[in-house]
N, C-alpha and C positions, 0 to 999 in steps of 0.2 A: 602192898600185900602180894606175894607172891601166889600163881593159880596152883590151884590144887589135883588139877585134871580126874576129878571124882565125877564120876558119870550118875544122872539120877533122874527122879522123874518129882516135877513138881504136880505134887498134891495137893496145895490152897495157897491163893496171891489176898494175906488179908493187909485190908486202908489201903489194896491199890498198889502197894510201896513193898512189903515184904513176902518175899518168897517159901512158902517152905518145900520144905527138900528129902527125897528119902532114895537112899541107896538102890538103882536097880536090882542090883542084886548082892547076896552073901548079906543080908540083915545090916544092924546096926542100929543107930537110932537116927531121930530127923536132924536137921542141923535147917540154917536160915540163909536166905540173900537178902539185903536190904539194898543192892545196889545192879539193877537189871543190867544196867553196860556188861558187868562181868559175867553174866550167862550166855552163855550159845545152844541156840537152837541144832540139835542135830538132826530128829527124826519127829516135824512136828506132826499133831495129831489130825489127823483128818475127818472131820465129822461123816457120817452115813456111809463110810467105807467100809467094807469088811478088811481085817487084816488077811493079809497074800503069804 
């Protein structure tokens, strides 16, 4: 399967195994990962940071 280089922000990992997914930005609807290899982490979240 070829990548799609669609940038997003995961909003719920449900059983562990599925990712879902929703557009940074410009809308759209969610879409799924069921396979974490193919995700990269770019800007992860940092808990008790304020953002800079």
């Amino acid at each position: 399967m070829k990548a799609t280089d669609r940038k997003a922000v995961v909003t719920d990992v449900q059983q562990g195994t599925t990712y879902i997914l929703r557009p940074i930005w410009g809308g759209g609807g969610n879409w799924v990962a069921e396979d974490a290899e193919k995700l990269t982490v770019t800007e992860p979240l940092v808990h008790g940071a304020e953002a800079t």
